[in-house]
MMTF fields as JSON, N, C-alpha, C and O atoms, coordinates in Angstrom:
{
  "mmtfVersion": "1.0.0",
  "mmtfProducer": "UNKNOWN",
  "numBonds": 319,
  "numAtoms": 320,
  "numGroups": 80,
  "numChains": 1,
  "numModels": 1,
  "chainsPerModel": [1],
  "groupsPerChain": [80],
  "chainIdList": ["A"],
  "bondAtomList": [4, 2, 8, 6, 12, 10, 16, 14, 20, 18, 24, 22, 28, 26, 32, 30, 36, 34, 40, 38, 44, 42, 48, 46, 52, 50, 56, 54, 60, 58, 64, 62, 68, 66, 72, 70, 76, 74, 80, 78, 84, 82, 88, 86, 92, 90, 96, 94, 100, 98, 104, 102, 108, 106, 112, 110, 116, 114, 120, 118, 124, 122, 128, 126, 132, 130, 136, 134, 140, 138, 144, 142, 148, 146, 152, 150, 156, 154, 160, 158, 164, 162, 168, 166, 172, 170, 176, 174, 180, 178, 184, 182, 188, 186, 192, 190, 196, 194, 200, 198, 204, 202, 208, 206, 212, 210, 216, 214, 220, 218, 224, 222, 228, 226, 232, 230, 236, 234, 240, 238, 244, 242, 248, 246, 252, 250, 256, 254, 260, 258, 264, 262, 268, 266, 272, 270, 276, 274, 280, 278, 284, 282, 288, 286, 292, 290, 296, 294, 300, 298, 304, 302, 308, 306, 312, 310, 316, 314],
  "bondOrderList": [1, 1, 1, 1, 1, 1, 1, 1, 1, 1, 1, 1, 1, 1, 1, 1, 1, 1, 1, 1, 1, 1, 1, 1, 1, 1, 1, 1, 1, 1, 1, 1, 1, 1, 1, 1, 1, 1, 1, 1, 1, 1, 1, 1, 1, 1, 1, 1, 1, 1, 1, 1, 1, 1, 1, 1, 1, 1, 1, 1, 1, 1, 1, 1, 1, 1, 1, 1, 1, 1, 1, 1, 1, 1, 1, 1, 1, 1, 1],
  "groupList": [{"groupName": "UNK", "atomNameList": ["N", "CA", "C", "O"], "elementList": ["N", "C", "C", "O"], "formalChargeList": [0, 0, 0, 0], "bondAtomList": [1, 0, 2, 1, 3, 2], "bondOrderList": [1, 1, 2], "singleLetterCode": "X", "chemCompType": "L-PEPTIDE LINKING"}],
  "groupTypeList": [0, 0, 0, 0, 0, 0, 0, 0, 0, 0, 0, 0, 0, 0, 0, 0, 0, 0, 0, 0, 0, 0, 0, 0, 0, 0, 0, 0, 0, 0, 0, 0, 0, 0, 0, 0, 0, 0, 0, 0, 0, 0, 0, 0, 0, 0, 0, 0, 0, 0, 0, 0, 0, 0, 0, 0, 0, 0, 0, 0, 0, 0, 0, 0, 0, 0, 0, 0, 0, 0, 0, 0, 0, 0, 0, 0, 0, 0, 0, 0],
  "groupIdList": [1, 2, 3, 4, 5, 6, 7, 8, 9, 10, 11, 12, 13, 14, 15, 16, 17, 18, 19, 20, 21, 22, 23, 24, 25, 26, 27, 28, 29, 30, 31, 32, 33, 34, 35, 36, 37, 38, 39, 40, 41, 42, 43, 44, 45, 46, 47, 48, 49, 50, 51, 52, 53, 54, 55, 56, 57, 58, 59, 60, 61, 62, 63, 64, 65, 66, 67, 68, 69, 70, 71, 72, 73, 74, 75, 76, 77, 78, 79, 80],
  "secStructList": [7, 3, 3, 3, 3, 3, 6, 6, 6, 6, 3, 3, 3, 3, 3, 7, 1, 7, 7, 1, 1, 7, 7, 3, 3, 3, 3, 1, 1, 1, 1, 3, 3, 3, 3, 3, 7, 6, 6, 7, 7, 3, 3, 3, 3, 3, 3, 3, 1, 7, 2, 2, 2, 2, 2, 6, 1, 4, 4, 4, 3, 3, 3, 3, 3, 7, 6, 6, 6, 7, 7, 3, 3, 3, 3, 3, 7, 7, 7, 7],
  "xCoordList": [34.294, 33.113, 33.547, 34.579, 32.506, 33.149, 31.916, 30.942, 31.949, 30.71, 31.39, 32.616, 30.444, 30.827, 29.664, 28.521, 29.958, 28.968, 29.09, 30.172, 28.142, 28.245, 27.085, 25.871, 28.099, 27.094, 26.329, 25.405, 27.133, 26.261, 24.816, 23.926, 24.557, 23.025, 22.69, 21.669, 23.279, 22.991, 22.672, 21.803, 23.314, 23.389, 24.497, 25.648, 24.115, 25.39, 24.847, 23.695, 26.178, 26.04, 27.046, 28.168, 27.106, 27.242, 27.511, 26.608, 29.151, 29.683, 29.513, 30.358, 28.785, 29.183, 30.325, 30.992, 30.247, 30.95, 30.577, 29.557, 32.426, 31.971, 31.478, 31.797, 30.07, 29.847, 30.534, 31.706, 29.812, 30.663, 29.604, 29.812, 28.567, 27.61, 26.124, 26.073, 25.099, 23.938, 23.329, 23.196, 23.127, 21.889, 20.877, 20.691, 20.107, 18.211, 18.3, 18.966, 17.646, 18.053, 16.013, 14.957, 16.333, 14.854, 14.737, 15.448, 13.566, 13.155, 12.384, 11.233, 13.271, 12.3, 11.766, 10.935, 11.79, 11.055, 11.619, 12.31, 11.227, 11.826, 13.241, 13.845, 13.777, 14.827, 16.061, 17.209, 15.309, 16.449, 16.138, 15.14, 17.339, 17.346, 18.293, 19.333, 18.19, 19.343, 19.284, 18.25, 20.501, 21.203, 21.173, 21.682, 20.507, 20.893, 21.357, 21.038, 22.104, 22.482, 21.297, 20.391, 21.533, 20.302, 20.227, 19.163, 21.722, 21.846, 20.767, 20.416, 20.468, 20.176, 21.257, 20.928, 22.266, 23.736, 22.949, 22.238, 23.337, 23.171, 24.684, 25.77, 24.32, 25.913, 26.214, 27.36, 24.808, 25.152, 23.622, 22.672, 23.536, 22.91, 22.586, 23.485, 21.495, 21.863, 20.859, 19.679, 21.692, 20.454, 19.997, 20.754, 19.03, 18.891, 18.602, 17.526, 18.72, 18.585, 19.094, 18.409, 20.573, 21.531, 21.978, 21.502, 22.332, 22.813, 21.524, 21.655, 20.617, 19.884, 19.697, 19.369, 19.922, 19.645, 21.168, 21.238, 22.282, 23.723, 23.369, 23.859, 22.845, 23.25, 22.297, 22.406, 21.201, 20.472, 20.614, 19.905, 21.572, 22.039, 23.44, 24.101, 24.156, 25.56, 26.275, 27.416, 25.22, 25.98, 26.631, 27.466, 26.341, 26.77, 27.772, 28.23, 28.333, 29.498, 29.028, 27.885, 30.373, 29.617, 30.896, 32.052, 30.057, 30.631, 31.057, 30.008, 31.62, 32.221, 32.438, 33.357, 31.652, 31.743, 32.359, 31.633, 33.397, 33.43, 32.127, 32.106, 31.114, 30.438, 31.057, 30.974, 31.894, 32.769, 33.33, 33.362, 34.003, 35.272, 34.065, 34.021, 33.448, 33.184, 33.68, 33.108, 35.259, 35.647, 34.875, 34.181, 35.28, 34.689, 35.589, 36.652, 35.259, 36.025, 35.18, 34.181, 35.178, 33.959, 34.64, 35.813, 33.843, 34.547, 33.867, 32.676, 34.307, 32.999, 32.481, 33.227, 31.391, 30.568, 31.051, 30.949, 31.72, 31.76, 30.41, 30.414, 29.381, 27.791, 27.542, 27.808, 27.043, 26.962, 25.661, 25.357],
  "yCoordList": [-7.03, -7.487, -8.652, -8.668, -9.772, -10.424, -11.469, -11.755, -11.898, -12.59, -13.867, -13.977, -14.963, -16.321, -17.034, -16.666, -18.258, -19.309, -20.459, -21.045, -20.911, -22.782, -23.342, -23.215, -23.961, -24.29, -25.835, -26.464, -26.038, -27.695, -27.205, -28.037, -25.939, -25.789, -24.409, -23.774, -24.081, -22.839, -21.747, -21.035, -21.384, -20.499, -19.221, -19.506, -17.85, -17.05, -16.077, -15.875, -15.555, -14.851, -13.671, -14.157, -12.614, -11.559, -11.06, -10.52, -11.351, -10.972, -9.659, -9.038, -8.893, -7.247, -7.063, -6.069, -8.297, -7.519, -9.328, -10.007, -9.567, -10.402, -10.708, -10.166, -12.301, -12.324, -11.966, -12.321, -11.099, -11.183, -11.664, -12.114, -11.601, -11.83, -12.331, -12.34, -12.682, -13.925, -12.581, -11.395, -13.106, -12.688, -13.072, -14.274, -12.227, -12.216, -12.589, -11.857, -13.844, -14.117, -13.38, -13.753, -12.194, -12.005, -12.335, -11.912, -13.353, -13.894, -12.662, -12.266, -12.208, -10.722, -11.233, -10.449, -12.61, -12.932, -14.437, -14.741, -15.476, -16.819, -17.03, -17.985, -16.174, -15.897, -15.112, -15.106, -14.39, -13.385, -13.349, -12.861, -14.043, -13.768, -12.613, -12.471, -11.967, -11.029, -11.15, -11.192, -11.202, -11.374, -10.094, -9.317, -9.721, -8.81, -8.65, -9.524, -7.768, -7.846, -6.952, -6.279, -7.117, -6.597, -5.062, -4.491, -4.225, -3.238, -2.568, -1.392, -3.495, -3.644, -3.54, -3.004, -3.771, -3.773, -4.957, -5.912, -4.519, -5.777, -6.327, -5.773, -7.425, -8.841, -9.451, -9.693, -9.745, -10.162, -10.39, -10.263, -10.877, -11.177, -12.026, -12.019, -13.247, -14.441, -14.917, -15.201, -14.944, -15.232, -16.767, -17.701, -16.855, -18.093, -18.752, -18.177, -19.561, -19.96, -18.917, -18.455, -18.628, -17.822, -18.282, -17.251, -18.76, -19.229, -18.037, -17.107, -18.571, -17.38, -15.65, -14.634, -15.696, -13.947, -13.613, -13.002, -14.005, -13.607, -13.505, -12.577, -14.156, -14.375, -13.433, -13.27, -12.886, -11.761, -10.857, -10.594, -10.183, -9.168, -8.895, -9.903, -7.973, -8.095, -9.356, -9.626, -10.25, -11.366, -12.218, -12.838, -12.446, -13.334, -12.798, -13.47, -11.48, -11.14, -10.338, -9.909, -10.131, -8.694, -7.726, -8.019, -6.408, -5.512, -4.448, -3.808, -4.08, -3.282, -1.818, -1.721, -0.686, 0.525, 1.862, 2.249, 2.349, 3.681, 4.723, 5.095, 5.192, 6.525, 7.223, 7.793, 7.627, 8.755, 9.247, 10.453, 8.093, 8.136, 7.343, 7.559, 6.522, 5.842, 4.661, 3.889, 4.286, 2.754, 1.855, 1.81, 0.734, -0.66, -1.638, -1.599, -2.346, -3.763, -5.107, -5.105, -5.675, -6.83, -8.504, -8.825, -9.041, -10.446, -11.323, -11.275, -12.613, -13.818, -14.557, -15.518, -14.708, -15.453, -16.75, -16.934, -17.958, -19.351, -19.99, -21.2, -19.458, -20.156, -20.75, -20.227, -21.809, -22.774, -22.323, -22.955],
  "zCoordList": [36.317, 35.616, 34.737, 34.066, 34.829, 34.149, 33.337, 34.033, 32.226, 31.215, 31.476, 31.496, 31.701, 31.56, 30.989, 31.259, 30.043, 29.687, 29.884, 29.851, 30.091, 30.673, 29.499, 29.341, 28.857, 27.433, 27.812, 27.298, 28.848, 29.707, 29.904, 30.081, 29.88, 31.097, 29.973, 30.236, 29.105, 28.328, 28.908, 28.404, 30.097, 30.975, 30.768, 30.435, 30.97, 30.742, 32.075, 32.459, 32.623, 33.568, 33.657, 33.515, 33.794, 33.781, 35.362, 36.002, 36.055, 37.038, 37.296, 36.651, 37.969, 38.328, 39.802, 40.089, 40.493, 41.91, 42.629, 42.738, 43.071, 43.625, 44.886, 45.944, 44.581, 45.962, 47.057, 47.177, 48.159, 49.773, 50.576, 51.703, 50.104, 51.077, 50.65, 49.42, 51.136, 50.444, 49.536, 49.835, 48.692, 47.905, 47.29, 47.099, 46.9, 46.672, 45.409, 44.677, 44.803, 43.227, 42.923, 43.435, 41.815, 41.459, 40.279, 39.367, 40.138, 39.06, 38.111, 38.294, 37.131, 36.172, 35.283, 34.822, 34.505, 33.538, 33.71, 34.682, 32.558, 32.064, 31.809, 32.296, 31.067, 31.115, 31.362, 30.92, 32.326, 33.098, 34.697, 35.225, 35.394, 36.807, 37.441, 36.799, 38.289, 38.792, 40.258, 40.924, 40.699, 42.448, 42.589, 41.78, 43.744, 44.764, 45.796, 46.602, 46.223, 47.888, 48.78, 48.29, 49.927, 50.718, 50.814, 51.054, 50.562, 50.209, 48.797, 48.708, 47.979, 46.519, 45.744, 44.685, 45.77, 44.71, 43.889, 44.202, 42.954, 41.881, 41.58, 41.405, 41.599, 41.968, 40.589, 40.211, 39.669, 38.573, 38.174, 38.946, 36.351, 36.056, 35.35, 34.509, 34.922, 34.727, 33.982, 34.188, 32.941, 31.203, 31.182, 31.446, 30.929, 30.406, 29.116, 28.947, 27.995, 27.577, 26.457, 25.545, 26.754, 26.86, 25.255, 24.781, 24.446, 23.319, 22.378, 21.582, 22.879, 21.615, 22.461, 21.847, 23.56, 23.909, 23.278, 22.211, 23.924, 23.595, 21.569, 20.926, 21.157, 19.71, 18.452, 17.237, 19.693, 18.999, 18.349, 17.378, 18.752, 18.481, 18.094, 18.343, 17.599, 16.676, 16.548, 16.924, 15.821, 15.583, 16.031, 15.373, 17.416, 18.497, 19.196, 20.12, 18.915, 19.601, 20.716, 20.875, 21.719, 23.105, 22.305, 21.999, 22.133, 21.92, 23.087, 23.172, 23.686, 24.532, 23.853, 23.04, 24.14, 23.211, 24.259, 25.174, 24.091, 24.999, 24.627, 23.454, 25.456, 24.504, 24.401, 23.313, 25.153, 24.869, 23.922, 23.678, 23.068, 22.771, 20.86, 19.649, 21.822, 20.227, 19.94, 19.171, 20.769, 20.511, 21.066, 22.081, 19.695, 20.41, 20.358, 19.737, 20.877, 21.163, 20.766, 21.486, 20.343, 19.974, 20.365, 20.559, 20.373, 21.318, 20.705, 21.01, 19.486, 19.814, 20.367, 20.556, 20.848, 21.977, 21.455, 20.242, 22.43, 21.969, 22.042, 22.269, 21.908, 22.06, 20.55, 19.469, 20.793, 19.655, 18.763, 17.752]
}
């Protein structure tokens, strides 16, 4: 899994599994698209106008939380 941002196009995308094969981009709103495979795997998902969704919430960072366990990990978003 993997989070990437392209601050050229204010785009962030959210790797789940990489492409192997074409997928279905579904438009769910203005700013959220998601790839599917024909299976329905979801491939990734792909924010737009990504500088303010990423920055909504805990302060611009992605927090990574075990439930389990309770740890977190927190990361700062380089979004301007």
């Amino acid at each position: 899994m993997k989070l990437t941002y392209d601050p050229r196009y204010n785009i962030a995308y959210l790797r789940l599994h990489a492409k192997t094969a074409e997928v279905e981009t579904i438009h769910v709103s203005d700013e959220i698209n998601v790839d599917l495979a024909p299976d329905g795997t979801v491939y990734g998902i792909e924010l737009l106008n990504a500088n303010i969704q990423l920055a909504r919430e805990d302060a611009g960072q992605l927090v990574l939380q075990n439930e389990a366990t309770g740890e977190r990990t927190a990361v700062k978003l380089p979004i301007a």
